[in-house]
C-alpha positions as CSV (number, residue, x, y, z in Angstrom):
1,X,29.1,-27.3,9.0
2,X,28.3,-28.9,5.4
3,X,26.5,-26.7,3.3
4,X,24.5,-24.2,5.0
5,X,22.1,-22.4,3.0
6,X,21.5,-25.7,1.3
7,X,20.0,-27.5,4.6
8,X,17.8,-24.3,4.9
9,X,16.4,-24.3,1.5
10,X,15.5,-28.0,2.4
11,X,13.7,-27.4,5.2
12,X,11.4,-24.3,3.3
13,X,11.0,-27.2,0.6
14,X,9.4,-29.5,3.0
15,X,7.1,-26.9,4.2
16,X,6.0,-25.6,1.0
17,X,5.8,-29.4,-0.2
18,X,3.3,-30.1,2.5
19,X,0.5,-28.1,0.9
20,X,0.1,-30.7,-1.9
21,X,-0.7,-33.5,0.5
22,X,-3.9,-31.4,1.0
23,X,-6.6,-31.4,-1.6
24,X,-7.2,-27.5,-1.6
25,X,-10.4,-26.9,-4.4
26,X,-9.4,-22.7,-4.2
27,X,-6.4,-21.3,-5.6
28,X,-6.1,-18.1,-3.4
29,X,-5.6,-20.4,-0.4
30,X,-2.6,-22.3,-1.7
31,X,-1.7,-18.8,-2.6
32,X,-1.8,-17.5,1.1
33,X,-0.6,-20.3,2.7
34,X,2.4,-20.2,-0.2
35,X,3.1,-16.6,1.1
36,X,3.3,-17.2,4.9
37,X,5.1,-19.9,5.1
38,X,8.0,-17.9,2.7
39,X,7.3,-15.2,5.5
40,X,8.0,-16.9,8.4
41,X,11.0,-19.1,7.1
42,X,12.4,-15.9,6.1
43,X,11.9,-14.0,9.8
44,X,13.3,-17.3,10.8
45,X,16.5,-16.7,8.9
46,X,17.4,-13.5,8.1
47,X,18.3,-11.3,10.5
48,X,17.1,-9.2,13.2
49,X,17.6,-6.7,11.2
50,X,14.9,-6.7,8.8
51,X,11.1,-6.7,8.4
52,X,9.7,-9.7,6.6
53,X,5.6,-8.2,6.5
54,X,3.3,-7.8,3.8
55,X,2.0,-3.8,2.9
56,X,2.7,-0.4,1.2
57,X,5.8,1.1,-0.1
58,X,5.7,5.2,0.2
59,X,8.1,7.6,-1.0
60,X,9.0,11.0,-0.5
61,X,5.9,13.0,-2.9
62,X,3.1,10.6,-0.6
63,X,2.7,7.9,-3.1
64,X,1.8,4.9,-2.4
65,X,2.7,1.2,-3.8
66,X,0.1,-1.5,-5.0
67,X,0.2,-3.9,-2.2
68,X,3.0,-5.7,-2.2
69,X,3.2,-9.7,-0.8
70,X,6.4,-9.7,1.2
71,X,8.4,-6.7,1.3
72,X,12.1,-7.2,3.3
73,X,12.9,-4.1,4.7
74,X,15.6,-2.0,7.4
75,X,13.8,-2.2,10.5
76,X,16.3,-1.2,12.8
77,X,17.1,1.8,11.0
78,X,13.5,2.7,10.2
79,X,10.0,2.9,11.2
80,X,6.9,2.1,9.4
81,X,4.4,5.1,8.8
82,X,1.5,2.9,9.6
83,X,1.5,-1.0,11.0
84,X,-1.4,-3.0,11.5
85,X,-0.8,-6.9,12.6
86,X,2.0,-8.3,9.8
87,X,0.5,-5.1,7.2
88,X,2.9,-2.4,7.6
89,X,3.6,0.8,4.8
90,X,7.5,1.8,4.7
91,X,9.3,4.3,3.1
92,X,10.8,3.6,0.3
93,X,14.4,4.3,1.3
94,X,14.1,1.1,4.0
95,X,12.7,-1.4,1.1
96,X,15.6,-3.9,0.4
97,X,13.6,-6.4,-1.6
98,X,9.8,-6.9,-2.6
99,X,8.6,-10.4,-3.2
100,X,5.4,-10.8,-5.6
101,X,4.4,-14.6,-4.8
102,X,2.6,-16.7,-7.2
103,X,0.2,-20.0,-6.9
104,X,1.2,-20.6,-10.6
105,X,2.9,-18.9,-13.4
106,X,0.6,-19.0,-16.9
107,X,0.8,-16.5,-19.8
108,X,-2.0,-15.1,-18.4
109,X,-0.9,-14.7,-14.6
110,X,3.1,-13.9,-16.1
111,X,1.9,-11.0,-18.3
112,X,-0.6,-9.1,-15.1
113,X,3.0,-9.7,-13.1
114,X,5.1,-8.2,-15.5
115,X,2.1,-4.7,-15.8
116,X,2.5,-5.2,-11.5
117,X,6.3,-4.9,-11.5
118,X,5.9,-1.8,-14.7
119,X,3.4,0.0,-12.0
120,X,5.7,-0.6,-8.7
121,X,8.9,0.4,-11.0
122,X,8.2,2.9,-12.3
123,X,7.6,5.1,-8.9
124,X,9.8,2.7,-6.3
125,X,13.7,1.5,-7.5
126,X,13.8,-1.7,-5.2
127,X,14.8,-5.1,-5.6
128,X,12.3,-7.0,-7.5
129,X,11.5,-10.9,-7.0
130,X,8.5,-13.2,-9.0
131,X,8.3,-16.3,-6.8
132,X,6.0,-19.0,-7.8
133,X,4.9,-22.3,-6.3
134,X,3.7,-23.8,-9.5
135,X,5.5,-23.2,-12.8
136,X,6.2,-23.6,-16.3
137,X,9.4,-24.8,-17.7
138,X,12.3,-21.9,-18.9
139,X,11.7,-22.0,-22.1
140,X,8.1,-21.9,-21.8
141,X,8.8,-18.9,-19.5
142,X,10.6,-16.9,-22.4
143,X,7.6,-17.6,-24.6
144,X,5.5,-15.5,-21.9
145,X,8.2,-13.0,-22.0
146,X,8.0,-12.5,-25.7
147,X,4.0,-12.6,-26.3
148,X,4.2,-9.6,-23.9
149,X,3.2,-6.7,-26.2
150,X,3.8,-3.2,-25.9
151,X,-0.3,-2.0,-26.0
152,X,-1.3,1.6,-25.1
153,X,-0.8,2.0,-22.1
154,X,2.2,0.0,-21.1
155,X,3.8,2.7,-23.9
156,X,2.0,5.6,-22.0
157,X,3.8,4.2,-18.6
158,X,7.1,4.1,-20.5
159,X,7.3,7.0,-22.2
160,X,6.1,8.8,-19.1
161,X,9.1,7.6,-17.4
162,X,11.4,8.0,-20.1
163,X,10.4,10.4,-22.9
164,X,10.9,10.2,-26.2
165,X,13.1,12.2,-28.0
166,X,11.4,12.5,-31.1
167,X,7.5,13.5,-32.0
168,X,7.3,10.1,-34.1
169,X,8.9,8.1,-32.2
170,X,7.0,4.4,-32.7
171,X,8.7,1.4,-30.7
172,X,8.2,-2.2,-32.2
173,X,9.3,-4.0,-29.5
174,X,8.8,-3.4,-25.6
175,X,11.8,-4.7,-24.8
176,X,15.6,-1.9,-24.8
177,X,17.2,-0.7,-22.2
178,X,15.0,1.6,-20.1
179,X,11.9,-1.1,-20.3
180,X,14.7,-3.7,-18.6
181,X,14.5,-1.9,-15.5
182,X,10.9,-2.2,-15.0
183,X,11.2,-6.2,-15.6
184,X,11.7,-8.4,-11.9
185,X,15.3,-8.8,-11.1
186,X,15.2,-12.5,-9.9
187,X,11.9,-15.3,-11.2
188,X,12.1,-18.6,-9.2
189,X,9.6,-21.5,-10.2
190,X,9.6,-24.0,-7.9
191,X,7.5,-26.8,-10.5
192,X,9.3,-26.8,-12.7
193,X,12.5,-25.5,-10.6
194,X,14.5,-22.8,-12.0
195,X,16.0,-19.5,-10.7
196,X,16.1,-17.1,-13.5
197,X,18.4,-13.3,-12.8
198,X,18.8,-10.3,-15.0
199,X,21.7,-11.2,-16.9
200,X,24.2,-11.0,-20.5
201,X,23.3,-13.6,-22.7
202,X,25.3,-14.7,-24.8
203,X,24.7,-17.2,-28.0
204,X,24.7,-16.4,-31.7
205,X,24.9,-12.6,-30.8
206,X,25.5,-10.5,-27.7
207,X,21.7,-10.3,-25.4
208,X,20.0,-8.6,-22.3
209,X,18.2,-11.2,-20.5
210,X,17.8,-13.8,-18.1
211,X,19.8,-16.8,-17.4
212,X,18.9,-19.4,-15.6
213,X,21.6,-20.5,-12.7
214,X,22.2,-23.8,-10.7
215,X,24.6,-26.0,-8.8
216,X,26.6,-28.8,-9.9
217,X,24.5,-32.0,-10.4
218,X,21.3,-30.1,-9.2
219,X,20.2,-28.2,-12.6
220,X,16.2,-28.7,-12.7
221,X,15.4,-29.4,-9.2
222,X,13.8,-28.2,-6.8
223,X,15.9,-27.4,-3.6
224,X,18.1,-25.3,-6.7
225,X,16.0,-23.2,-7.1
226,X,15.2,-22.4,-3.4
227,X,19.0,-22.0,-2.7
228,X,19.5,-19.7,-5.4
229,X,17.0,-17.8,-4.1
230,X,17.5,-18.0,-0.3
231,X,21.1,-16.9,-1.6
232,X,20.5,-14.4,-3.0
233,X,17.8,-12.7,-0.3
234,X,20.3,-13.2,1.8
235,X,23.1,-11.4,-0.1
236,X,20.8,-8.6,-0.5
237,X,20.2,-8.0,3.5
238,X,23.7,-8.6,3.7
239,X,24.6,-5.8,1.2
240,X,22.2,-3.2,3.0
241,X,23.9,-4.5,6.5
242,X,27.1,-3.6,5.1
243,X,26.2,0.1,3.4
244,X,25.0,1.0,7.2
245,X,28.2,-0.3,8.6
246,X,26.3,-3.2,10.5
247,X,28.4,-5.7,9.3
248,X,31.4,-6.2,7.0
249,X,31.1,-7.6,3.7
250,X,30.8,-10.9,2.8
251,X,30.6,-13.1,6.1
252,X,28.1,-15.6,5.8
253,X,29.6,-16.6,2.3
254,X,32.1,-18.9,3.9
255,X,29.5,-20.8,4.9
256,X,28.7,-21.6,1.6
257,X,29.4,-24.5,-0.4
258,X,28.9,-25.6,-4.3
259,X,30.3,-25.6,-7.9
260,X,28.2,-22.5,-9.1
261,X,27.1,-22.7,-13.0
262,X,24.8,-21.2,-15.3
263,X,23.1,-21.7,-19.1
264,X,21.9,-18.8,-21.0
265,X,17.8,-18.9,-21.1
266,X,15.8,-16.4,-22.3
267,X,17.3,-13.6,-24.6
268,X,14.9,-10.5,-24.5
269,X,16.5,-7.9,-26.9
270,X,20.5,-7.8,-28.6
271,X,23.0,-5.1,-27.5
C-alpha cells in the first residue's frame, strides 16, 4: 500500500476543493458545508470507536461548553447525556479532541478564536484544534498571535485559573506558561497550507511556540497540511484506543510513509 494517510488527505482535499467551483455570496454556508464534509470524512475514517458530532462538552460540577463544531469523542465507552440528530452533549472525560472550524482566519476572526479556546480551557482539558479553509500565511499568523493583548477580562479569566501570588502582580505580556495551555494545540490553514503544533522553538534564544511541520518536497501545500492533520486526529484516537486497552500502540503507523521535517514559526514567549 503506498502512503496511506496521504491518499486520504487527497480525497478530503478534493471535497473541500469542490466548494470553490461554486459562487457562494454568504460566508456561514461555506462555513457549514466546510464543517460537514470534515465530519463525515472523519466518521468515514476513524474508527468505530468514536463520535464525530457537533454539541456540548459537560463536566462533573454541570457545566456546560460553548458549542463546540466537531467534537471526537469515546463512544463505545460512553454515552451522551443528551443527543439530538448529529448535536450531542458528552462528558468531558469521553472528549478526545474538539475541532473549532473556520471559513477564514483574519486578525479579527484569529483573536475571537483564541477568547473561544481561553473560555473552553479553562473549564475542559481536551485536545484543541483551529482548522481553517481559508488562511493567511505563517508569519502573518504569528502577527495575529502577537497583536493579541492581554485586556480585562482575558486577565480576569487567567488569574481566575491561576492566581497570582502577589497583590501587585501586573503582567505585560499575555503570553508564559500557564496562558500556553489555554492556546489550541494544533492550527491547520488550508490557503495558505500550513499545520502549526505547540512546540520548542529554537533560534537566537530558547522559545514556547508553534512550529510549522511538513513533508519532504511538500512544505506549503495543500494536501501537507491535511496529512498532518489527519495524522495527527488519528494518533489521538489511537492513543485513547490504547489507554482503554482497545488496541496496542502504534499500529496504523506502519502504514505510514514520508521524510518528516519541521521550521521553527512563530515564537510566542522565551524560556
Amino acid at each position: 500500500m503506498n502512503d496511506y494517510f496521504g491518499l486520504l488527505a487527497n480525497s478530503l482535499l478534493l471535497k473541500l476543493n469542490t466548494l470553490k467551483d461554486f459562487d457562494f455570496k454568504h460566508n456561514p454556508t461555506i462555513g457549514v458545508l466546510t464543517e460537514e464534509i470534515l465530519k463525515d470524512f472523519l466518521r468515514e475514517h476513524l474508527p468505530k470507536f468514536v463520535g464525530v458530532n457537533q454539541g456540548f462538552i459537560m463536566n462533573s460540577t454541570g457545566k456546560c461548553s460553548k458549542q463546540c463544531d466537531i467534537i471526537i469523542w469515546n463512544s463505545t465507552s460512553h454515552a451522551p447525556f443528551y443527543r439530538i440528530h448529529d448535536i450531542v452533549i458528552v462528558p468531558v472525560e469521553s472528549v478526545i479532541a474538539v475541532i473549532e472550524v473556520k471559513t477564514t482566519l483574519n486578525q479579527g476572526i484569529f483573536h475571537n478564536a483564541l477568547d473561544y479556546f481561553i473560555d473552553l480551557l479553562k473549564d475542559f482539558k481536551v485536545k484543541t484544534y483551529l482548522f481553517a479553509y481559508n488562511s493567511e500565511y505563517v508569519e502573518k499568523i504569528g502577527s495575529f498571535f502577537h497583536s493579541f493583548e492581554f485586556t480585562d477580562k482575558r486577565r480576569s479569566v487567567v488569574e481566575e485559573i491561576f492566581p497570582p501570588l502577589f497583590e501587585n502582580w501586573v503582567r505585560k505580556e499575555f503570553y508564559d506558561h500557564d496562558t500556553y495551555e489555554l492556546l489550541p494545540d494544533e492550527i491547520t490553514g488550508l490557503n495558505d497550507s500550513y499545520h502549526l503544533k505547540k512546540d520548542y522553538v529554537i533560534s537566537d534564544g530558547d522559545y514556547k511556540g508553534y512550529s510549522a511541520f511538513y513533508y519532504e518536497n511538500q512544505k506549503g501545500t495543500e494536501i501537507n497540511a491535511l496529512q498532518h492533520f489527519y495524522v495527527s486526529i488519528y494518533a489521538a484516537v489511537e492513543e485513547e484506543m490504547v489507554k482503554v486497552n482497545i488496541m496496542e500502540k502504534g499500529s496504523r503507523s506502519k502504514y505510514f510513509k514520508g521524510e518528516f521535517q519541521k521550521y521553527n514559526a512563530i515564537e510566542l514567549f522565551g524560556i
